[in-house]
Structures are given as structure tokens and as C-alpha cells.
N, C-alpha and C positions, 0 to 999 in steps of 0.2 A: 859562391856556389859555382859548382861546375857545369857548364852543359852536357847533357848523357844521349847519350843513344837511347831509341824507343826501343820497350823489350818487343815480346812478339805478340803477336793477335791474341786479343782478350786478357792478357797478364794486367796487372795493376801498375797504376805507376801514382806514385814511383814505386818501386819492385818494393814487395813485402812489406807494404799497407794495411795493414786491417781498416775497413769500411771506405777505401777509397773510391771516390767516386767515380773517376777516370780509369776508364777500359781503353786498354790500348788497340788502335787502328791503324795497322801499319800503311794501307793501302787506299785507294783512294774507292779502289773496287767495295774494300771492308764496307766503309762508310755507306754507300749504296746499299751494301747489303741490310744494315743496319736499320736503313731509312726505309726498306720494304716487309722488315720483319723476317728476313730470311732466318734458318737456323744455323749456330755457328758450326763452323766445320774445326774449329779447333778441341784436341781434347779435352780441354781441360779451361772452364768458364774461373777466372779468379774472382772476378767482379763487374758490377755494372752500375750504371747510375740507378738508385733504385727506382724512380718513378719511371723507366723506361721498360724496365720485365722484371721479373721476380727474383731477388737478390740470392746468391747460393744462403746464404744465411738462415733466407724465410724457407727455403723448398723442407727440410723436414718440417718444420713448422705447418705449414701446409701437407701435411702426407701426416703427420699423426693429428691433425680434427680430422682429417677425411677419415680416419680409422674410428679414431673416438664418435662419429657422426653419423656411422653407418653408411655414409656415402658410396653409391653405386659406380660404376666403373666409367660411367659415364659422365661423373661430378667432378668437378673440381673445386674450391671458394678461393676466397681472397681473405686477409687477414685484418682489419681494423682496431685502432685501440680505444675505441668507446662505441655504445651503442648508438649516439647523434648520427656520426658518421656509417657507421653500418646501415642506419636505416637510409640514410642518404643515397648510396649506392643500390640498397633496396628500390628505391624510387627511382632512380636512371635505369634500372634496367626494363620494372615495370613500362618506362615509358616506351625504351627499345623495341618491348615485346611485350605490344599490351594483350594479345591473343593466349600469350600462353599463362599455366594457373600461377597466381600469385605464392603459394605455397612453396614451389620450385626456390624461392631466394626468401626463406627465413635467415634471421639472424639470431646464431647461437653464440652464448659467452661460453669459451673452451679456455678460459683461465686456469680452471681445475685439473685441464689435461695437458695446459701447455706451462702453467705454476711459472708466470712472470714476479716479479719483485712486487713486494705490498706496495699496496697502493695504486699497483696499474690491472686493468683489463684488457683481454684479447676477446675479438667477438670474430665468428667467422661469419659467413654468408658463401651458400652453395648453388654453384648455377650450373648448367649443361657445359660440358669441353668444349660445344661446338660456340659456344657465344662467347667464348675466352676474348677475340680479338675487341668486341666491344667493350667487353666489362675491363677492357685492360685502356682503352680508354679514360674511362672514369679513374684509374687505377693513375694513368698518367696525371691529366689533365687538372684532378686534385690534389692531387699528392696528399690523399688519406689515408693512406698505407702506414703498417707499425713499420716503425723503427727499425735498421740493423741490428742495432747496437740492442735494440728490446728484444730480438731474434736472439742475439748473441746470448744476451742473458739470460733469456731463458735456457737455451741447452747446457748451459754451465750449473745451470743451477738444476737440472737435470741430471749433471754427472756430479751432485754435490758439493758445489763451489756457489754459497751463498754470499759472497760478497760481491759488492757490485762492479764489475767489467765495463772500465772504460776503452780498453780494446787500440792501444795506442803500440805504435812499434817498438820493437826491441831489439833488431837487428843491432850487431854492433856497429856495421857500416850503413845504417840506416842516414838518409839527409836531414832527417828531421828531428833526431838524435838527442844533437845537442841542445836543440831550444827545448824538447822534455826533460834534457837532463838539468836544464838552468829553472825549465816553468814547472812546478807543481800546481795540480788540479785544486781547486777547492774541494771542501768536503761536505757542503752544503750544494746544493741542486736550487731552494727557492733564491740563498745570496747571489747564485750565479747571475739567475734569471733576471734580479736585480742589476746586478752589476750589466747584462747586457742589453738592457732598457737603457739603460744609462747611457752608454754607449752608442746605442745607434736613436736617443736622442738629440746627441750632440752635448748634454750635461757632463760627460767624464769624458774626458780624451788626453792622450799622454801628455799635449803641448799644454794644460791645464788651463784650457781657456775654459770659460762657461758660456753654455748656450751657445754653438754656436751654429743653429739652425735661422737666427736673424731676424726670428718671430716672437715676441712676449707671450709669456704663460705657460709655453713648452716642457710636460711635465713626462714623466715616465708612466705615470697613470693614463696617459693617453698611448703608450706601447703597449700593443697586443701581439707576442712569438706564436710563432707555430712552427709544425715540423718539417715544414715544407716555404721555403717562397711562393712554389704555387699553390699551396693552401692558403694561403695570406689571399692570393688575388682570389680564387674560388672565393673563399667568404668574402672578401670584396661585391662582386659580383652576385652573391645572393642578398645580402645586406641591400645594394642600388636596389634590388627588387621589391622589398619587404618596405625599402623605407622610401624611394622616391617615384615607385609606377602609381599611378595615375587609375588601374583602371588592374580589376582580377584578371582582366582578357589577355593573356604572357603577348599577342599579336599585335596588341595595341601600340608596344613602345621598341625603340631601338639603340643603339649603341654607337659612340664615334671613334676611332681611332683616327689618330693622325700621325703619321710615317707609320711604316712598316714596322709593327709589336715582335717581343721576343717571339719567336714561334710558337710555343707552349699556349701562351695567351692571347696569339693570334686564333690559334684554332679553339679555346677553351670559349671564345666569342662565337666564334664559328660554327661552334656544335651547340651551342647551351641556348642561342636570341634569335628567334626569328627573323631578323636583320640587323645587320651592321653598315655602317659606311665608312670607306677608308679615303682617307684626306692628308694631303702631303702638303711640306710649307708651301708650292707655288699652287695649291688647288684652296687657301682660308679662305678665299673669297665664295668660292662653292660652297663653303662649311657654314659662311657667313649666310645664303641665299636660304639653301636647306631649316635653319632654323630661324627663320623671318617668314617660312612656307605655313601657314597654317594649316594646310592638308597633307604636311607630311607629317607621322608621327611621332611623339614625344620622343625624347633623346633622355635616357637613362644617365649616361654617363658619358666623358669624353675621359679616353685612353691614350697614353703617350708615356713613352721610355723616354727617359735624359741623359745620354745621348739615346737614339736609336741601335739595335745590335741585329744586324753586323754594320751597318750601313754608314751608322756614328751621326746621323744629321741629328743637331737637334731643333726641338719645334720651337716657336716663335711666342713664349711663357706669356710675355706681359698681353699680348691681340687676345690668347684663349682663353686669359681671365677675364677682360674684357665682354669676350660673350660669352662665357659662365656665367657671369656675373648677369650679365642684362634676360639671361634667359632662364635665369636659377637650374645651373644644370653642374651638378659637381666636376670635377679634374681630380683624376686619378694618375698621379704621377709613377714611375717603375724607376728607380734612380740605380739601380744594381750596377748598370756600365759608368756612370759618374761617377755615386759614391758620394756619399753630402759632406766628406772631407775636400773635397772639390769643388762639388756646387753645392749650391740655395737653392734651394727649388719649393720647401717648404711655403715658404710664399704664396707661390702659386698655385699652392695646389689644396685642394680641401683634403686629403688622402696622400700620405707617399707608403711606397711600399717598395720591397727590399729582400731580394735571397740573399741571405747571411751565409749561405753556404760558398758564397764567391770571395770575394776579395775582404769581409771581415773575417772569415774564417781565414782563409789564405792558405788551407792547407789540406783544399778539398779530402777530408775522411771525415766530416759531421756534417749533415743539414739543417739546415733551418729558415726560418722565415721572418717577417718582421710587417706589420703597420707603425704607420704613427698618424694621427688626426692632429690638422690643424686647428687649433683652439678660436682662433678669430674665424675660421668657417662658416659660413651660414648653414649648413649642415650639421653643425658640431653635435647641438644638442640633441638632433634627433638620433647621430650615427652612437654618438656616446651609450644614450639610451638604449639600442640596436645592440651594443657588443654588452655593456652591463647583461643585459636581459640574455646574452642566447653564448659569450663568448665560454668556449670550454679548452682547458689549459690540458692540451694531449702532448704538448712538447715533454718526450723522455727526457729523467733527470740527467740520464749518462751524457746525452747527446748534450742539455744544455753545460755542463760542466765541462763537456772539449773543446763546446762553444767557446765560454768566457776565456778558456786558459789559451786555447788557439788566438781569439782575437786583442792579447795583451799584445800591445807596440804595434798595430796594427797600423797605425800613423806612420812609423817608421820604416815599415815593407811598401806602404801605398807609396811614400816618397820618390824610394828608389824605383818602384814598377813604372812612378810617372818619367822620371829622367831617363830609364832605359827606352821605355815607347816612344817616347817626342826622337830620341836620337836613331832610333830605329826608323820612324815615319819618315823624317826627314831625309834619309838616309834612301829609304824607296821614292819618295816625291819625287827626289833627283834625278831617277831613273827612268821615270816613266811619263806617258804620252801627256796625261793632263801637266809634267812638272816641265815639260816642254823638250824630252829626249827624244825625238822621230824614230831613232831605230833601236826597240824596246817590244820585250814580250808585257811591259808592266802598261795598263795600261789606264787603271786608276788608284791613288791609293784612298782610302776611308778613313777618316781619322777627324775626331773634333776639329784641330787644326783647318783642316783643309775644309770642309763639309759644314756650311753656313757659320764660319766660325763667330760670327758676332752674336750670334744668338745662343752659343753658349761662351763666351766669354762675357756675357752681358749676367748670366749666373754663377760666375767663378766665385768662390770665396773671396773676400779679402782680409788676411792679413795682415795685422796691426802691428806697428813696431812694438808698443809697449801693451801689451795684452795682460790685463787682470795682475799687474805689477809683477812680472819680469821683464827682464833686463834688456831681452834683444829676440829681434823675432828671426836669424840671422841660424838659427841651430831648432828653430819650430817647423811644423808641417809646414811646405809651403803649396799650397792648389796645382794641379795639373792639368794635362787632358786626360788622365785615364789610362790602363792599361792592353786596352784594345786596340789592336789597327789590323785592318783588311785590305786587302789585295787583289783586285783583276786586271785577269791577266786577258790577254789579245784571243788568245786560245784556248779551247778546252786541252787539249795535249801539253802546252805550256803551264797550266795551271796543275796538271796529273806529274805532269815530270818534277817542277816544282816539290812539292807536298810529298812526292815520294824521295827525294835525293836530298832534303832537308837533315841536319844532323839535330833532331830536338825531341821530345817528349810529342806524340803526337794522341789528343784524345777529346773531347768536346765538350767541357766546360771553361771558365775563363777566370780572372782574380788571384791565379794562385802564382806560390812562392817561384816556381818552377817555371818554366816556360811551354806553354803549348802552341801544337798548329791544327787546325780543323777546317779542312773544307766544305764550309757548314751548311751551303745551300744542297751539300750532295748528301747530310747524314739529316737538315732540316726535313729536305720535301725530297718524296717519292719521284721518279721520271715524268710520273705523269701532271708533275704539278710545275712541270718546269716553267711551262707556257705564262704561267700564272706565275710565278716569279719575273720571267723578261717583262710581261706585261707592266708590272708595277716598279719597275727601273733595276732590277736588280740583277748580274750576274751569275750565270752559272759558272764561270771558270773563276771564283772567286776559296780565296783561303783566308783567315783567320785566327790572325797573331792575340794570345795573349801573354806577356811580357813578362816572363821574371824578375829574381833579383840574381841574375849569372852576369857576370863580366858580361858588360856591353860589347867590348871588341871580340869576344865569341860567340855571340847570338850575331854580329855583323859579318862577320868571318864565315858563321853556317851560313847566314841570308845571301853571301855571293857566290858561296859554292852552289847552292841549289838554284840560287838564278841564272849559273855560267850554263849548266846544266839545263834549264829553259831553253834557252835561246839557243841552245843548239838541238832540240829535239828535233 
């Protein structure tokens, strides 16, 4: 693959994507603007990530229930595809604004007006324009929203196109081209679902090993998708409620995170618990104090990404099972920047959880999500219990059928994304202040590697020569560190100059085929949360690589042109 140039502000990339999730941000300004909500100022919106604003897809969708609804000029709703969820966001808002009449956010089924594919439902819910900014909250931070792709179909099937739209390109000079023209879709939606259990069990993978999450019992029945990775953690997080609080009083119990969480589930902590506590590897021994405290409140759950993103540290597995263990308090692991083709973590964790729409998809135009329970858990049976009783299967068929077909050989893309990063990392370590260059804008880089590396290398896979009887493990997946690496720089103007004189796909998701750059504290957190970032170690002039599958010596070649370009800003 080639390295491309980024199109312009708000285009898709790669150009002419149907449901791609990546909106281009040529600038570093863009990304700011992004992170405050501003409106865009380009004509013409292609795409967006959808749990961040409302996908062009949905807006008719949205504009004919407000019609169908009788909706007053001053309404707007949101779309959902089951009534659970609809009432769900019913009840955030309630709580938002408990003053105003409950009547305001019914939940209507507008299937009949919006005539999705049998078998699925659309429900709207209509709330005031003016409280758009919260309900879009709820909107983000669940990722309960329908589907593109159920958007899509349905107006197809509005212009009399009853067959189902999986909405894949067609350009002749599309990148993605030829693996649709090599991969056909199934034609089954529940085999898919099947086969992507499978898969992000660790039971099916191209090197045809079995099992290899490292833990006995590990079954697909214990795989719950959804259409969202942050739905997966939302129902995570209501589940810790239902099945391990202590007491009806929500003030009674709280929450631990340890390193800095993806952002999404930093704040979906943030907004949803009366308290959290955040704990980093040199602060366990505080984590260790706090739960030996009898007057502090119960600890719901302890939260941790393997690696951390952007930051890449990861946490210290075997101490926090340790005190999970002594204090029966679950671990909820986020492996999305790992990848359990990398590590084990399963182990450790009574809960792992997983956006599929990154690096198993690899080709960010589908969403999805994923759990999987650890069977040896001492949680097992009640959490089991918890999804039997309340789990409802909203993942759209379309979506999971690009799923499964995107994440064939997905062993064989992660390979190469690890060989390119490590040769990339290494490549900035040299340059910069921690790799011991004194006259350097770089001035740390982020990378498993570098960032407590025995703690995850102490969860690496390991690789067996002779695996489930083949021959040689010599041409199988071999574990890496991942395809992320981060970058701060000395300066905010070095880190701006940077990010904009870069020759690469520039947009804010990470895993995929393609190479992205994202200077993610500036599209993460608003200006005014900056404080609150330096506070907890982390850089504002920082960027964030994730690594394709392009010639290495042209993702290095771009990486010196836009660093030559730094360092003389």
C-alpha cells in the first residue's frame, strides 16, 4: 500500500468510503474545533464517527419521525434500535432534568415510517433543541444509536431496493478494492455473529491455533457483540451495578481506574458514578491503602486499558488481581490497543472488552463491540446470570456481516501493523530527549516498548513452535507491541508544525489498514481541560500514530520530512 495524502476537511478517508468512520482533519485547529463542538465550516459533511454527532445517513431519518411525530419546531429526537435502549436514554434525561414534564421524551416505534429490514425496530425519543448538547452525550458515551448501515437501508428500501445494503466501495480505484473483490460477504448475519465470537474468543484464528486466550473453558457462549465497543463497556457498567453494589443508595459505591482510560470511558465514569478514583502504576500502593480503608466506599469495579491509549503504559496485571482478588472486586480489562493476538490478559481479568471496530475490523467502515467473561471468575455466575436475563442482540445484520468479512486474516494485517510500529518507534526513540538526543523537538515517545515494558511483556503471547500440529511457527502470527505509538514533542508549535506538514491520512481512530496521525489530546479534551490532562502526566503537544500496512520506508521518509519541518519552526 501506498502512503496518500489527507483529502480535505470532513472528506472520508479513505476517499469514497461508504460508513467510514474517519473524518478527515487536516489541521490541528480542525481537531480543536471538533473537541468543542464547533460547526463545521466546510460544505459539505461526508462522514463522521457516528457516536460523536449524527451521521449524514441518520439526519433524514431524523427529519421524517419528527414529521411522522408531529414534532414541534422546537424538537428534535435521537434514533434507537430497541425499546431497552430508548427507555434508557429516556431515564438520562429524566435525570438531567428532573424539573421538566416527563411527557417531553416518550418513546415512539417509527418502524412503520422509517420501514427498516424485518426483524429490526426503530424507536425515536423527542426532547427540546436546547438540551441536544446533553442528550448527545448519552448519545456518545453509549453508543446506543442505530446503525449507518440501518440508516442506509432503510432509505434504500424507501427508494424500493429491498435487498440488503452492505454499503462497501466500489470505486475502481478504491484501496480496499481488491480484498472485496478476493473476500465475499456471507450470506447469513447469525453465521457471521458466530464466526465473530469465535474469533475474538480466541477459538478460530487464521494460525489455527485453539484457544488461545490461555484460560480453560473459554467458550463463545460467553461472547456478548454489540454495536458499539462503548456499548459493550456502558452495559458493563450498568451490569457492576445491578450485580455487585452493596446498597440501592448509587452514593454509596465507587469506581477505580488505573492509568489514564480511553477517553470515552474516562468520562462515561465521569458522568454516570458519583465517584471515581484514578490510580497510576507508581500510585498501587495508594489503590492498595484506599481498599484496606473501611470508611471509604465500596469499589464497584477496577478499570484499566492493556496498553493504556495514548499513553501506552501498561498496568501491573498480576498486583491487581491480587487485590481483586482479596477484596472481591472485579477487573475489567479494555485490550482494543493490545489486541489478545498480542497479549493475555484474559487471565487477569474477570471481564475483557474490545471495539472491533479498530484493529479487527481494520478497515474502520463497520462498528462494533465485543465482551467476553472469564469462566474461572468468581463473578462468572452471577455476571452470566446478569447478560442471560437482560442481554439483547441490537448488533445490525449488515454491520455484522462486514464485520466477519473485514476481520478474515486479520492475524495477518496485525503482523505487519506490529513490524511497521516497533520500526517506526524505534526510529523516533532515537531522536528524541528520553532516547538520549539533547538537540530534539521529540521529546518523549509512547510505545509498549518504552513505557513499563515488563509489565507488558510479562502478557505477551507466547508462540509455540509446534502449535496444534503444524510444522513451524516461523510463517504464524507472531505477538508484538501493537500498532500505536505517541509522540511529544518540546513544543506546542513543534507538535502543530508536526501533524500539519505530515504526508499521511490524518483522522481519530486507530487499528486500521491505513495509517493515521491524531493529535489526540487536542480532538480528546476541550482547552479547558487541559490543566486536567498536564495534571495527570500527560502532554498537550503530543500526536498519535497509528501504523498501517504502507512500506515502512515511506511512513519513515514522511516521519522525517515532517519532523525536518519541526525543528525548524
Amino acid at each position: 500500500m501506498l502512503l496518500q495524502r489527507n483529502p480535505p476537511l470532513d472528506h472520508c478517508i479513505p476517499p469514497n468510503t461508504p460508513h467510514s468512520v474517519i473524518q478527515s482533519l487536516p489541521t490541528w485547529q480542525d481537531n480543536v474545533d471538533r473537541a468543542v463542538g464547533k460547526p463545521t465550516q466546510s460544505k459539505h459533511l461526508e462522514t463522521c464517527y457516528p457516536r460523536f454527532t449524527i451521521h449524514p445517513f441518520l439526519q433524514p431519518l431524523i427529519q421524517s419521525s419528527l414529521e411522522a411525530l408531529k414534532a414541534s419546531p422546537e424538537q428534535t429526537c435521537l434514533l434507537f434500535p430497541s425499546l431497552r435502549l430508548a427507555k434508557a436514554f429516556q431515564s438520562y434525561m429524566r435525570l438531567q432534568f428532573p424539573s421538566s414534564a416527563s411527557e417531553r421524551w416518550e418513546s415512539n416505534c417509527v418502524s412503520d415510517t422509517l420501514n427498516p429490514p424485518p426483524g429490526y425496530d426503530i424507536f425515536a425519543v423527542l426532547f427540546p433543541v436546547e438540551q441536544r448538547s446533553l442528550a448527545m452525550k448519552f448519545w456518545t458515551f453509549s453508543g446506543a444509536g442505530i446503525s449507518t448501515r440501518l440508516a442506509e437501508n432503510c432509505i434504500s428500501r424507501h427508494d424500493g431496493n429491498l435487498e440488503l445494503t452492505l454499503g462497501l466501495p466500489t470505486q475502481p480505484d478504491h484501496e480496499y478494492l481488491n480484498y472485496y473483490t478476493l473476500h465475499s460477504a456471507l450470506s447469513s448475519a447469525p453465521e457471521a455473529k458466530a464466526k465473530i465470537k469465535a474469533r475474538f474468543a480466541g477459538l478460530d484464528s487464521d494460525s489455527g491455533a485453539r484457544n488461545i486466550r490461555d484460560v480453560d473453558g473459554v467458550s463463545t457462549s460467553d461472547v456478548y457483540l454489540y454495536p458499539t465497543g462503548m456499548n459493550a463497556i456502558w452495559n458493563i457498567h450498568h451490569m457492576l451495578h445491578d450485580v455487585c453494589k452493596t446498597s440501592a443508595d448509587p452514593n454509596t459505591f465507587t469506581t477505580v481506574q488505573v492509568n489514564i482510560l480511553y477517553v470515552d470511558s474516562y468520562k462515561l465514569l465521569d458522568t454516570t458514578n458519583p465517584g471515581y478514583h484514578i490510580f497510576t502504576n507508581e500510585t498501587l500502593d495508594d489503590l492498595e491503602l484506599l481498599l484496606e480503608d473501611s470508611n471509604e466506599k465500596p469499589v464497584l469495579g477496577i478499570f484499566t486499558d492493556f496498553p493504556g491509549n495514548p499513553h501506552l503504559k501498561s498496568a501491573d496485571l498480576p498486583r491487581l488481581r491480587r487485590l481483586a482478588d482479596k477484596h472481591n472486586i472485579p477487573i475489567i480489562i479494555d485490550e482494543t490497543a493490545g489486541c489478545h493476538l498480542n497479549v493475555s490478559v484474559l487471565k487477569y481479568a474477570d471481564i475483557v472488552v474490545g471495539s472491533l471496530t479498530k484493529v479487527f475490523s481494520g478497515f474502520a467502515n463497520v462498528l462494533g463491540g465485543a465482551l467476553l467473561l472469564n469462566p474461572s471468575s468468581y463473578f462468572y455466575a452471577s455476571f452470566k446470570a446478569h447478560l442471560d436475563a437482560n442481554y439483547e442482540d441490537v448488533y445490525f445484520g449488515a454491520d455484522a456481516l462486514v464485520m466477519e468479512l473485514n476481520s478474515r486474516g486479520f492475524e495477518e494485517r496485525l503482523s505487519t501493523i506490529n513490524r511497521n510500529a516497533e520500526v517506526l518507534a524505534d526510529w523516533l526513540f532515537i531522536r528524541s530527549k528520553a532516547g538520549g538526543e539533547e538537540k530534539t523537538v521529540i521529546e518523549e515517545v509512547f510505545y509498549p516498548k518504552y513505557q513499563h515494558r515488563e509489565n507488558y511483556e510479562r502478557c505477551m503471547r507466547v508462540v509455540s513452535a509446534f502449535e496444534d500440529g503444524l510444522e513451524s511457527a516461523k510463517n504464524k502470527f507472531q505477538p508484538g507491541y501493537s500498532g500505536i505509538v505517541a509522540v511529544s514533542f518540546t513544543s506546542l508549535e513543534a507538535a502543530k508544525t508536526f501533524y500539519e506538514s505530515i504526508q499521511c491520512y490524518k483522522g481519530t481512530t486507530l487499528g486500521t489498514v491505513v495509517t493515521l496521525l491524531s493529535p489526540f489530546m487536542a480532538i480528546a479534551f476541550p482547552p479547558e481541560k487541559m490543566d486536567w490532562v498536564r495534571e495527570h502526566g500527560m502532554s498537550e503537544a503530543l500526536v498519535r500514530f497509528s501504523v498501517g500496512l504502507e512500506d515502512i520506508s515511506r511512513i519513515l521518509n514522511s516521519a522525517e520530512a515532517a519532523l525536518f519541518a519541526a525543528e525548524r519552526c
